[in-house]
N, CA, C and O atoms as CSV, one atom per row, in Angstrom:
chain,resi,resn,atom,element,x,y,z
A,1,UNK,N,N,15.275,8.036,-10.309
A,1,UNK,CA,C,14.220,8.752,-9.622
A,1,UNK,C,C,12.882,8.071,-9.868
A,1,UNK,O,O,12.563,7.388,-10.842
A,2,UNK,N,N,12.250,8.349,-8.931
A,2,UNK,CA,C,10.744,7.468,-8.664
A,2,UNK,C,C,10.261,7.880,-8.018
A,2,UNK,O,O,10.711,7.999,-6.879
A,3,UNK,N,N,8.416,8.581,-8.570
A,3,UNK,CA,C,7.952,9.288,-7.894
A,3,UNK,C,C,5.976,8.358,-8.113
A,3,UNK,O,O,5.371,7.569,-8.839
A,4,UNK,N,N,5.823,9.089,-7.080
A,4,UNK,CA,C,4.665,7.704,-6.280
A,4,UNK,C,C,3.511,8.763,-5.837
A,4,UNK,O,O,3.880,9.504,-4.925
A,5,UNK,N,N,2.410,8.940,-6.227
A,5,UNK,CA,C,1.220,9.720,-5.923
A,5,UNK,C,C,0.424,8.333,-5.825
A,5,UNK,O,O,0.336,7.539,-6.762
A,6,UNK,N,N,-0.272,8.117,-4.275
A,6,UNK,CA,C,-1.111,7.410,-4.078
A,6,UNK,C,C,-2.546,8.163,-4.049
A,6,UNK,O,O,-2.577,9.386,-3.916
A,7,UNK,N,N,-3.860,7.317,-4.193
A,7,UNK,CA,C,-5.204,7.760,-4.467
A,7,UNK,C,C,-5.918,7.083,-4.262
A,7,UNK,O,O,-5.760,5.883,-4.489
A,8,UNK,N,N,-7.247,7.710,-3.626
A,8,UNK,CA,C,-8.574,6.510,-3.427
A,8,UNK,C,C,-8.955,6.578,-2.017
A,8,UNK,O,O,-10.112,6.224,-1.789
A,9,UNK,N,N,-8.174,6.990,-0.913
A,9,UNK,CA,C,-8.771,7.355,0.382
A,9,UNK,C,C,-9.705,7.691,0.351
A,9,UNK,O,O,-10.151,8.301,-0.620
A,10,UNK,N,N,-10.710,7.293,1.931
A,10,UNK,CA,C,-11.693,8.530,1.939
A,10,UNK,C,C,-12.294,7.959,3.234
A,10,UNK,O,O,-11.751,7.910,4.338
A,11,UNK,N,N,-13.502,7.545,2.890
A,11,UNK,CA,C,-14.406,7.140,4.620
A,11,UNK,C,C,-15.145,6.199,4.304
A,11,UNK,O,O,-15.935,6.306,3.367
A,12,UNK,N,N,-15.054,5.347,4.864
A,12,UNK,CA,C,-15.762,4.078,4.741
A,12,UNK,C,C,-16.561,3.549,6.223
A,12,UNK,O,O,-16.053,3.467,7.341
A,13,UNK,N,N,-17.978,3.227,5.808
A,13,UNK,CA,C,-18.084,2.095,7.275
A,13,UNK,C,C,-17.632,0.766,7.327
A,13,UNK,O,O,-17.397,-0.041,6.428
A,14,UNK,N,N,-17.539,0.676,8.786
A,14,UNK,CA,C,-17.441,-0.755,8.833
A,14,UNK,C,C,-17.770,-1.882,8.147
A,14,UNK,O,O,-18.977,-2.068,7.990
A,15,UNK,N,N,-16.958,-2.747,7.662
A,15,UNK,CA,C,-17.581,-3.767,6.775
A,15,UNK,C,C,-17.433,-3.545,4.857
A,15,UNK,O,O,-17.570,-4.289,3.886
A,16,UNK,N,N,-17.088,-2.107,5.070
A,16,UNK,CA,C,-17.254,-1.811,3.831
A,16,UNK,C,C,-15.713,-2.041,2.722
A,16,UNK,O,O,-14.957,-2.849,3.261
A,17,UNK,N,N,-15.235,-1.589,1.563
A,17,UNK,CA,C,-14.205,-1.746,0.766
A,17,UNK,C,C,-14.030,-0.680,0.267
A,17,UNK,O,O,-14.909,0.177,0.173
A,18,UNK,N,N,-12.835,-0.559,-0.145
A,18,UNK,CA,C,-12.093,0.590,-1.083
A,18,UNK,C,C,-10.877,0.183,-1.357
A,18,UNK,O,O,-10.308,-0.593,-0.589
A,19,UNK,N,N,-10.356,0.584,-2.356
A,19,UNK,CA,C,-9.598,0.368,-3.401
A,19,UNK,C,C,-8.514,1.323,-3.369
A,19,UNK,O,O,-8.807,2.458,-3.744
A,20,UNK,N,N,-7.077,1.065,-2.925
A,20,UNK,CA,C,-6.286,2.802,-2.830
A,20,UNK,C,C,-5.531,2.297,-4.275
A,20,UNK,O,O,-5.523,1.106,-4.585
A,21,UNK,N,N,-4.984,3.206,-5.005
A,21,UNK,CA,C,-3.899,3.157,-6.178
A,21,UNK,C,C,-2.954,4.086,-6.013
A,21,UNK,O,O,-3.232,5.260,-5.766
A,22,UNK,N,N,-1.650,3.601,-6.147
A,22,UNK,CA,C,-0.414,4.410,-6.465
A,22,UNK,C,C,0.434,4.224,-7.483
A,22,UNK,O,O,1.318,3.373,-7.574
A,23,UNK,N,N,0.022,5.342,-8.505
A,23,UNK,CA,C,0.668,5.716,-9.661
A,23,UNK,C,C,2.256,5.877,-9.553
A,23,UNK,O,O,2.655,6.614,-8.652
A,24,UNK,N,N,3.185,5.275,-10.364
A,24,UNK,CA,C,4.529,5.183,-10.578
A,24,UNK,C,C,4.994,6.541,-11.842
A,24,UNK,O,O,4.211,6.781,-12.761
A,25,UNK,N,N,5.976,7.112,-11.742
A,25,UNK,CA,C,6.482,7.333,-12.908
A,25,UNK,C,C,7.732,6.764,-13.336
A,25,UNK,O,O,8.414,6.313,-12.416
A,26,UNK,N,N,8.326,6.644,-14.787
A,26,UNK,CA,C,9.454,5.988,-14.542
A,26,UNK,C,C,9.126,4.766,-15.541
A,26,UNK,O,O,8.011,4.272,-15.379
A,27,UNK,N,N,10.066,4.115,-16.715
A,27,UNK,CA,C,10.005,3.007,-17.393
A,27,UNK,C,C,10.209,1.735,-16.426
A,27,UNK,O,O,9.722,0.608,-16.522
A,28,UNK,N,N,11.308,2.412,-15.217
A,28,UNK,CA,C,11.691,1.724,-14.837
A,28,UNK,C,C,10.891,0.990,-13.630
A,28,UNK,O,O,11.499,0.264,-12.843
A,29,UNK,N,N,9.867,1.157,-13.554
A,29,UNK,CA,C,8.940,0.723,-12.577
A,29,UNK,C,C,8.822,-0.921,-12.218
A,29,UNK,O,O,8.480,-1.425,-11.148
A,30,UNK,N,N,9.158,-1.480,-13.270
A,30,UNK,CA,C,8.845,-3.145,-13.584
A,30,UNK,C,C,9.921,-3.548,-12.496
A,30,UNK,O,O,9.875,-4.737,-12.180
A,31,UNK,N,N,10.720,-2.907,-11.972
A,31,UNK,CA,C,12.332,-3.304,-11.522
A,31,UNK,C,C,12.489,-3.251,-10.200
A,31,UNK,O,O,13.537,-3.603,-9.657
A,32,UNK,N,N,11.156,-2.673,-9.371
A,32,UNK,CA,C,10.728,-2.124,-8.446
A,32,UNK,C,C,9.797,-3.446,-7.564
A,32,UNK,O,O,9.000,-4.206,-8.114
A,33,UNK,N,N,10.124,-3.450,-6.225
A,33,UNK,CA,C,9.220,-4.207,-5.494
A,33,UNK,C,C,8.503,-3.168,-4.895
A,33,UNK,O,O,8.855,-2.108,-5.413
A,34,UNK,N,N,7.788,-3.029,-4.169
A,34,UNK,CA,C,6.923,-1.791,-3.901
A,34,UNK,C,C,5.924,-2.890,-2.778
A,34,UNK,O,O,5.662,-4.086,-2.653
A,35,UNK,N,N,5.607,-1.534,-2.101
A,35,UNK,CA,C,5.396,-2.640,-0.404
A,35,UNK,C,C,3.865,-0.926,-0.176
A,35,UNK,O,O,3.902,0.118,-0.827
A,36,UNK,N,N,2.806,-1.290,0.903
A,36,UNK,CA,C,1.677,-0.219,1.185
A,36,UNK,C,C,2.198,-0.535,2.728
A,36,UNK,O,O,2.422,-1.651,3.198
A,37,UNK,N,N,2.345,0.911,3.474
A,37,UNK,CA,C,2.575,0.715,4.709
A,37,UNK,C,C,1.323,1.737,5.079
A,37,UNK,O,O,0.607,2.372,4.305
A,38,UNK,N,N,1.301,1.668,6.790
A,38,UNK,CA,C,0.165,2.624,7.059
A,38,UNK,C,C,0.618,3.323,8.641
A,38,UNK,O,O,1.120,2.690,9.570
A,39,UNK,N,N,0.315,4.644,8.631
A,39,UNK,CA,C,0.830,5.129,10.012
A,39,UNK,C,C,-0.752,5.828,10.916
A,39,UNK,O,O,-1.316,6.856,10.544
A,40,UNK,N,N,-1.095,5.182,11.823
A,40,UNK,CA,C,-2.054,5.868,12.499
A,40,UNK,C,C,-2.078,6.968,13.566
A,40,UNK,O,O,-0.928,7.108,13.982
A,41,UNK,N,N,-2.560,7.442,13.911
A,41,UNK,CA,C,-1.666,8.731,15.089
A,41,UNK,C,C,-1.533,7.981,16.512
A,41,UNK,O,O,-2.274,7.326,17.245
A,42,UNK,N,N,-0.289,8.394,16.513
A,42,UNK,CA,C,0.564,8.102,17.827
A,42,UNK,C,C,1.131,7.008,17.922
A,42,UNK,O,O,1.729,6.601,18.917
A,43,UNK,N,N,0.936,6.248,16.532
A,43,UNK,CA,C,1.898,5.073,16.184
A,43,UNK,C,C,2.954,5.051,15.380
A,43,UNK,O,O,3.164,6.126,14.818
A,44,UNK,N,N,3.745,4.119,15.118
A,44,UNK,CA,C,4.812,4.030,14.253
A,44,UNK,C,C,4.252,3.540,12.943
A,44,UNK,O,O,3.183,2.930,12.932
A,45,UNK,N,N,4.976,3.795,11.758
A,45,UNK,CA,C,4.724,3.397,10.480
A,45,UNK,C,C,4.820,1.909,10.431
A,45,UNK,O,O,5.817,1.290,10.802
A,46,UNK,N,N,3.414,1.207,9.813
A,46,UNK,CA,C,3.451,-0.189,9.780
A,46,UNK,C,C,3.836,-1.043,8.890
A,46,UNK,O,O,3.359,-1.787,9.747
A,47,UNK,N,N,4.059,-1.439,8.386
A,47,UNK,CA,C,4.086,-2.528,7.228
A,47,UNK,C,C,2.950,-3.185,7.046
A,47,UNK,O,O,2.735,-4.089,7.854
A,48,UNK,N,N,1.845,-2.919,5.893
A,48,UNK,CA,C,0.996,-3.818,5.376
A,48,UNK,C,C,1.151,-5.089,4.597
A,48,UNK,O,O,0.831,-6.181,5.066
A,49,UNK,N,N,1.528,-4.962,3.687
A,49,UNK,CA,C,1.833,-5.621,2.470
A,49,UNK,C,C,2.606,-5.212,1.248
A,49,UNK,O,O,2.674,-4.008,1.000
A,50,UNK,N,N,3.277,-6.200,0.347
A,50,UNK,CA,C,4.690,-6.039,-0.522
A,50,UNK,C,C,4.390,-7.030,-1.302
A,50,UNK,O,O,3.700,-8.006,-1.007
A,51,UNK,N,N,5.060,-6.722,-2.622
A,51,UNK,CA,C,4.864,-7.126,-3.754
A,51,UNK,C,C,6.168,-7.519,-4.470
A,51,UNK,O,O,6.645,-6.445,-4.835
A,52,UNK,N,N,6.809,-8.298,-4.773
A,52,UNK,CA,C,7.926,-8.108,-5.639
A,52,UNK,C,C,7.756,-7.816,-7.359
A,52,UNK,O,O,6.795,-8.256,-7.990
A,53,UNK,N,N,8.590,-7.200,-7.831
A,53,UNK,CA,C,8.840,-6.488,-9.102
A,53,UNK,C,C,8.226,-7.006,-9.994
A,53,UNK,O,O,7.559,-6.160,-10.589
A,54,UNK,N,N,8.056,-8.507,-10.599
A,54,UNK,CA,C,6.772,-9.413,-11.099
A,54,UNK,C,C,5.421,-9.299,-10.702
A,54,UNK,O,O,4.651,-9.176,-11.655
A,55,UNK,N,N,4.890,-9.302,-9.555
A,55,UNK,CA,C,3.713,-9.614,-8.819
A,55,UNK,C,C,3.075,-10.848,-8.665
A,55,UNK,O,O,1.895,-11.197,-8.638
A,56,UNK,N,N,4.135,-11.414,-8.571
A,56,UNK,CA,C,3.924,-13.443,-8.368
A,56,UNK,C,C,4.497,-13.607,-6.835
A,56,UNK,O,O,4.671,-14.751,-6.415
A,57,UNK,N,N,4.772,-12.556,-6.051
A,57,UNK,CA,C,5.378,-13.206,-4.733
A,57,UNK,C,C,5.088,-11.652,-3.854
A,57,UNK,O,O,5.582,-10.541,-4.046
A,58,UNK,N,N,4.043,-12.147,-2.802
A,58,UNK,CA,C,3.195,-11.530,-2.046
A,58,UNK,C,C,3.342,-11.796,-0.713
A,58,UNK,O,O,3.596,-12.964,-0.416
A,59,UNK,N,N,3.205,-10.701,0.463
A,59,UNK,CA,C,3.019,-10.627,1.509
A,59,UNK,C,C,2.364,-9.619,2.472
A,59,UNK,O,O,2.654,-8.423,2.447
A,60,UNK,N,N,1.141,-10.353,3.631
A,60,UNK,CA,C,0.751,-9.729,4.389
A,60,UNK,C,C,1.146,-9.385,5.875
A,60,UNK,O,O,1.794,-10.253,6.459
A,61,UNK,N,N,0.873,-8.352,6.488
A,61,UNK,CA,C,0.833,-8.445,8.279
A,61,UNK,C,C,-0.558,-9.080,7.963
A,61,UNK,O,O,-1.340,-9.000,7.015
A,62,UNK,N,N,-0.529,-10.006,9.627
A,62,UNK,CA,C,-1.334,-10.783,9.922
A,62,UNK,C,C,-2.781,-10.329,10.112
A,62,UNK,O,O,-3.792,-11.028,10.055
A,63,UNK,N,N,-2.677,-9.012,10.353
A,63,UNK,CA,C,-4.091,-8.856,10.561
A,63,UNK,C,C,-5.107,-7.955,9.989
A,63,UNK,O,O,-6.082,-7.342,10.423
A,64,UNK,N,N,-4.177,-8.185,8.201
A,64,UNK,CA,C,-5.102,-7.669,7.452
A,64,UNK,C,C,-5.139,-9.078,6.503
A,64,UNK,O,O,-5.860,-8.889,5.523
A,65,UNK,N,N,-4.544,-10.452,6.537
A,65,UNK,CA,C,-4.890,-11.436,5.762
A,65,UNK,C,C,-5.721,-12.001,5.387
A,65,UNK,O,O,-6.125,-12.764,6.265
A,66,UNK,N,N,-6.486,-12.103,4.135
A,66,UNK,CA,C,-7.627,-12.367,3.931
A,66,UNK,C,C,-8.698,-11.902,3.256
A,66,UNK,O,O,-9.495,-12.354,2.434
A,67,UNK,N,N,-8.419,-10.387,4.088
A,67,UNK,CA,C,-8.955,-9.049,3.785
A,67,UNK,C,C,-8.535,-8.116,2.318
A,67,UNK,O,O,-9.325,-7.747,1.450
A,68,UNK,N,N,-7.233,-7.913,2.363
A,68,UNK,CA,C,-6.309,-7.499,1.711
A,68,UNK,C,C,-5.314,-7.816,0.375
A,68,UNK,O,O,-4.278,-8.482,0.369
A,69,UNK,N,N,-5.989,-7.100,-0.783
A,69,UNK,CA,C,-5.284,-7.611,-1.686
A,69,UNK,C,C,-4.169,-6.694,-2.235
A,69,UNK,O,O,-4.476,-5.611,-2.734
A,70,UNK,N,N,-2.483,-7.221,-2.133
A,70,UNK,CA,C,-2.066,-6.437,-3.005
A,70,UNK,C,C,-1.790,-6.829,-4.597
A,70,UNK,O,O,-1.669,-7.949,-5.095
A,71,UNK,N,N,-1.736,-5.597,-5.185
A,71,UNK,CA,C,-1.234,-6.031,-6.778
A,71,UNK,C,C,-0.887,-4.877,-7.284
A,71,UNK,O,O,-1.012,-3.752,-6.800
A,72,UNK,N,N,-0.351,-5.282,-8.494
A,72,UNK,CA,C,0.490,-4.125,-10.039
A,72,UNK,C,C,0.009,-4.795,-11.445
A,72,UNK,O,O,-0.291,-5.941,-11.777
A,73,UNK,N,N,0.078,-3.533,-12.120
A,73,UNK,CA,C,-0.398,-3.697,-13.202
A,73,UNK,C,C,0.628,-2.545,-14.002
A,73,UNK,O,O,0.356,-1.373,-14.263
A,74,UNK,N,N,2.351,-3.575,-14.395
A,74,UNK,CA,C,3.366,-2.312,-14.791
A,74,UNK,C,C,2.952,-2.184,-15.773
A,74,UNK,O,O,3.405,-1.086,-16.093
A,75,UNK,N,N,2.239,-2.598,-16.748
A,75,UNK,CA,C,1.945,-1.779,-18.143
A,75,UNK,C,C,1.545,-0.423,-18.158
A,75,UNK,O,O,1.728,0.363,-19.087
A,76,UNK,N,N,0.662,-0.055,-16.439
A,76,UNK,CA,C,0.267,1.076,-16.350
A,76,UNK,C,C,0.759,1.800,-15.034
A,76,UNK,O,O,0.237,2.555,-14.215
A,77,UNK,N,N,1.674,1.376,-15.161
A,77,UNK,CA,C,2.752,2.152,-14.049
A,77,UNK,C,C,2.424,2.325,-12.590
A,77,UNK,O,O,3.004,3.205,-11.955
A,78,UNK,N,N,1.113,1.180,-11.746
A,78,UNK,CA,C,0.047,1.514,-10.961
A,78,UNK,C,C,0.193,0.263,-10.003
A,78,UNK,O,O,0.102,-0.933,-10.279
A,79,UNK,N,N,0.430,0.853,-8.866
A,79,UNK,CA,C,-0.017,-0.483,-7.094
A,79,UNK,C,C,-1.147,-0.273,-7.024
A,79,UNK,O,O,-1.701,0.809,-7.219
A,80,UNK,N,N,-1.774,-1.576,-6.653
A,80,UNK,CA,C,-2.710,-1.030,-5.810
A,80,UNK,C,C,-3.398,-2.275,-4.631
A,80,UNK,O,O,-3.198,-3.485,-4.523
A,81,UNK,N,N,-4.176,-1.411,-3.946
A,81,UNK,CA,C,-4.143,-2.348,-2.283
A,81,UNK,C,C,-5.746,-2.040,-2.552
A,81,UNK,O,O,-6.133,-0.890,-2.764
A,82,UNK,N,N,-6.633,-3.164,-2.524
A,82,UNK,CA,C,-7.705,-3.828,-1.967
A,82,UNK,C,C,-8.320,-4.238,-1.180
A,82,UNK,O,O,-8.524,-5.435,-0.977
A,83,UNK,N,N,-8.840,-3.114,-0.434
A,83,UNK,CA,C,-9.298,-3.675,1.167
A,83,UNK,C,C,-10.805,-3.997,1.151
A,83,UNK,O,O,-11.440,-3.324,0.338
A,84,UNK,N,N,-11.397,-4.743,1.761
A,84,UNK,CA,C,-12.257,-5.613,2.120
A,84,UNK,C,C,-12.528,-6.051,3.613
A,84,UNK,O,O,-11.633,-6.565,4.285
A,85,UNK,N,N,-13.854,-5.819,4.129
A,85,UNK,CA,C,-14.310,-5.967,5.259
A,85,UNK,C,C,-13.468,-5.060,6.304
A,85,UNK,O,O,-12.821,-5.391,7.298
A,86,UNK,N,N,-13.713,-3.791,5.714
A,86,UNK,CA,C,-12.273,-3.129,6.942
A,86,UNK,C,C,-13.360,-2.911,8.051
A,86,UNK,O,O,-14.589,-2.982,8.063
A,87,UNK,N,N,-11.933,-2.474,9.423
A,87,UNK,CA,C,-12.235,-2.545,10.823
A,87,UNK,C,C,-11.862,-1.123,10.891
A,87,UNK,O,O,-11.012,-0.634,10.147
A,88,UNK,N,N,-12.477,-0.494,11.749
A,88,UNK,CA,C,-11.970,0.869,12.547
A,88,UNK,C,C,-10.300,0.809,13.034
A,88,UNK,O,O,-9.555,1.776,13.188
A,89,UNK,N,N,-10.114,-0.033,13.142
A,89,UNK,CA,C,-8.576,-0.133,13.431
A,89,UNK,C,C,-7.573,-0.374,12.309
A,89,UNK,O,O,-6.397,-0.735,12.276
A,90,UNK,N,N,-8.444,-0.052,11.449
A,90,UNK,CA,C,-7.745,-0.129,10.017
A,90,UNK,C,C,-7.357,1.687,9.558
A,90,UNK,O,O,-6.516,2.196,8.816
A,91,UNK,N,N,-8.182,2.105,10.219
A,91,UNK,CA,C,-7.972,3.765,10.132
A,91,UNK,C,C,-6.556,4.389,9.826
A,91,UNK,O,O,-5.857,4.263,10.831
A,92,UNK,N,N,-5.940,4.963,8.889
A,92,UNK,CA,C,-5.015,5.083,9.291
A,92,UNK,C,C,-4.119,6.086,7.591
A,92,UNK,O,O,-4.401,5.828,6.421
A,93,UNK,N,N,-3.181,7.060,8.020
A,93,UNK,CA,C,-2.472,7.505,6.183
A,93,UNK,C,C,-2.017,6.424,5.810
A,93,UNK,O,O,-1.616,5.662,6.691
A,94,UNK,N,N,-1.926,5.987,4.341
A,94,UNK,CA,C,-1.837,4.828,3.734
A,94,UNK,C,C,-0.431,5.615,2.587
A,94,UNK,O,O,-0.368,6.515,1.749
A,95,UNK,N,N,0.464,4.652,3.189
A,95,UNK,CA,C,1.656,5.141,2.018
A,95,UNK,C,C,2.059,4.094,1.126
A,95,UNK,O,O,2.521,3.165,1.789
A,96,UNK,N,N,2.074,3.848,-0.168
A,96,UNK,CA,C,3.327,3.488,-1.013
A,96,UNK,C,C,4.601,3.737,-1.163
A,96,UNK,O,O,5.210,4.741,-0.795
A,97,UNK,N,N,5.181,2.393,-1.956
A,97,UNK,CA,C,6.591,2.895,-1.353
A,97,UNK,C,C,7.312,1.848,-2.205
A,97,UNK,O,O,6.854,0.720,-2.386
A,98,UNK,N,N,8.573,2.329,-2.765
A,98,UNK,CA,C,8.820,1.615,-3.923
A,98,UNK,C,C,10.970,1.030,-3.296
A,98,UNK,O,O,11.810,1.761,-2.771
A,99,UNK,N,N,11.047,0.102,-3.538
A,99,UNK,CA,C,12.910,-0.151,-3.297
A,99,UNK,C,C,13.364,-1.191,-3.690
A,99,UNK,O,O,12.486,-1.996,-3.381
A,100,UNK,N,N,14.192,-1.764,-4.195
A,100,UNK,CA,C,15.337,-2.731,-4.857
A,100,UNK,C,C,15.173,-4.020,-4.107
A,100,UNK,O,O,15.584,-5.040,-4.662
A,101,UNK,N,N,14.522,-4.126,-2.689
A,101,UNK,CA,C,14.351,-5.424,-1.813
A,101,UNK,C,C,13.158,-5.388,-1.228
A,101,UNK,O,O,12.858,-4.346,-0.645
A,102,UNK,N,N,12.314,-6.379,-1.245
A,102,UNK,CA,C,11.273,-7.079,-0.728
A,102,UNK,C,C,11.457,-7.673,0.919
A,102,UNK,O,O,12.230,-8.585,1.217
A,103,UNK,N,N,10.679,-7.031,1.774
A,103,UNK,CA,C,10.943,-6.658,2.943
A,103,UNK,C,C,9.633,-5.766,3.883
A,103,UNK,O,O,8.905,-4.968,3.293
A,104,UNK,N,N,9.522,-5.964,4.962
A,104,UNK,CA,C,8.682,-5.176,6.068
A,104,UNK,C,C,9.268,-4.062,6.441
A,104,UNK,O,O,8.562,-3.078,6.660
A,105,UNK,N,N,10.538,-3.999,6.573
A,105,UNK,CA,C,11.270,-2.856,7.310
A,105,UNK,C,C,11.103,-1.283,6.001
A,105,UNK,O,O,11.521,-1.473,4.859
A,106,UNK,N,N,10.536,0.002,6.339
A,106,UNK,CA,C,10.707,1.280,5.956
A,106,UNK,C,C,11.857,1.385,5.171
A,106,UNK,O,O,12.077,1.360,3.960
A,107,UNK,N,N,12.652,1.532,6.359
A,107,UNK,CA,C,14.154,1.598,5.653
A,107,UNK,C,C,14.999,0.695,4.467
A,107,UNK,O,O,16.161,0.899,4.117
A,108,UNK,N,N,14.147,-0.278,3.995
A,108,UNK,CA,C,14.338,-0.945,2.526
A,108,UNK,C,C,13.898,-0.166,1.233
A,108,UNK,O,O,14.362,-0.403,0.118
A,109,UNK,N,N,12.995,0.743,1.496
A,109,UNK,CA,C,12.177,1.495,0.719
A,109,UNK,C,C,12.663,2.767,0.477
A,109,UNK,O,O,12.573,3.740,1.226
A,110,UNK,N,N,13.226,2.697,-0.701
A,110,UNK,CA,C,13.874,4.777,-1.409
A,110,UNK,C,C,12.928,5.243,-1.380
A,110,UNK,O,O,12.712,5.786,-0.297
A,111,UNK,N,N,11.798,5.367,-2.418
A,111,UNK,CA,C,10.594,6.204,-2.793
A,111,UNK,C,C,9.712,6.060,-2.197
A,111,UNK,O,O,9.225,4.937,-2.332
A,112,UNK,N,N,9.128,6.809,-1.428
A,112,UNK,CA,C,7.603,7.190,-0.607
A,112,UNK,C,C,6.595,8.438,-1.508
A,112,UNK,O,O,7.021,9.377,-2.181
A,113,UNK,N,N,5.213,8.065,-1.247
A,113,UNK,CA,C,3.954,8.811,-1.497
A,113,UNK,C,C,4.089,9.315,-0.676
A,113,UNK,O,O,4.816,9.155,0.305
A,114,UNK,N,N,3.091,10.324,-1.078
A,114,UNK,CA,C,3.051,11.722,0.495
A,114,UNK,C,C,1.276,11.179,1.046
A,114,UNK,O,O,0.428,11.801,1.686
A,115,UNK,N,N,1.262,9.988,0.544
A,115,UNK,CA,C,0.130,9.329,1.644
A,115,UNK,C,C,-1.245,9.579,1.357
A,115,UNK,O,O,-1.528,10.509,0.602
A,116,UNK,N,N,-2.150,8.856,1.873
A,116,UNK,CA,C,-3.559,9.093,1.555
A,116,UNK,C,C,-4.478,8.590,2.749
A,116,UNK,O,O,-4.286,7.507,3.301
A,117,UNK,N,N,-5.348,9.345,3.050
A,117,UNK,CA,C,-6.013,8.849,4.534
A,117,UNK,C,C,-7.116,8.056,4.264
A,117,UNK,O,O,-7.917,8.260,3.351
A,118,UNK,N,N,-7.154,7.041,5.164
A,118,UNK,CA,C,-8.414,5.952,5.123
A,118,UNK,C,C,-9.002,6.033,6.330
A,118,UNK,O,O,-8.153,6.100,7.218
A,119,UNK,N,N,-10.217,6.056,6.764
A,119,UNK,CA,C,-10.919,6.299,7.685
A,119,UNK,C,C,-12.473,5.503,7.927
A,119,UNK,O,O,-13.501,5.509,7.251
A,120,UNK,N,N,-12.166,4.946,9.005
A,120,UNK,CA,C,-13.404,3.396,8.770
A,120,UNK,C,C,-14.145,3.499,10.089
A,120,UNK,O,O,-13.628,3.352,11.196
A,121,UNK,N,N,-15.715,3.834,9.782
A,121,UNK,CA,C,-15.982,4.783,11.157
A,121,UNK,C,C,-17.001,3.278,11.320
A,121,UNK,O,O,-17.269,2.521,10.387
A,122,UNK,N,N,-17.486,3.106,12.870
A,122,UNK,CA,C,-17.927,1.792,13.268
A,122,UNK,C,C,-19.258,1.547,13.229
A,122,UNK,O,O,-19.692,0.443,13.557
């Protein structure tokens, strides 16, 4: 079992940064690749970025590259996603999400956050 409370949403302008974190419970966290997806209304759940179980092997969607940092810090059981220069089209609930394979697809992912909203007004 693996349970995932993400944090740090809120409202940002354009141009601006924020920092989301999602807390792990569980020793077993280190064992975990863990990926930040994001769902905006009336879209499908996206794939942002993924991390494998180390945090030496990283990946973005294209059109937050650059922008976007992911990382972990398992000593303290904690993801977290680094955004920088966000766009209004960045708007969107921001989920964590923890599973055994490193991957874009949802359905690789057991454990989900119940999400956190980011909102980037222009």
């Amino acid at each position: 079992q693996v349970q995932l409370v993400e944090s740090g949403g809120g409202l940002v302008q354009a141009g601006g940064s924020l920092t989301l974190s999602c807390a792990a419970s569980g020793r077993t966290f280190t064992t975990y690749a863990m990926a930040w997806f994001r769902q905006a209304p009336g879209k499908e759940r996206e794939f942002v970025a993924n991390i494998n179980w180390s945090g030496r092997v990283t990946y973005y969607t294209d059109s937050v590259k650059g922008r976007f940092t992911i990382s972990r810090d398992n000593a303290k059981n904690t993801l977290y996603l680094q955004m920088n220069n966000l766009k209004p089209e960045d708007t969107a609930v921001y989920y964590c999400a923890a599973g055994k394979e490193l991957g874009r697809t949802p359905t690789l992912y057991n454990y989900w956050g119940q999400g956190t909203q980011v909102t980037v007004s222009s």
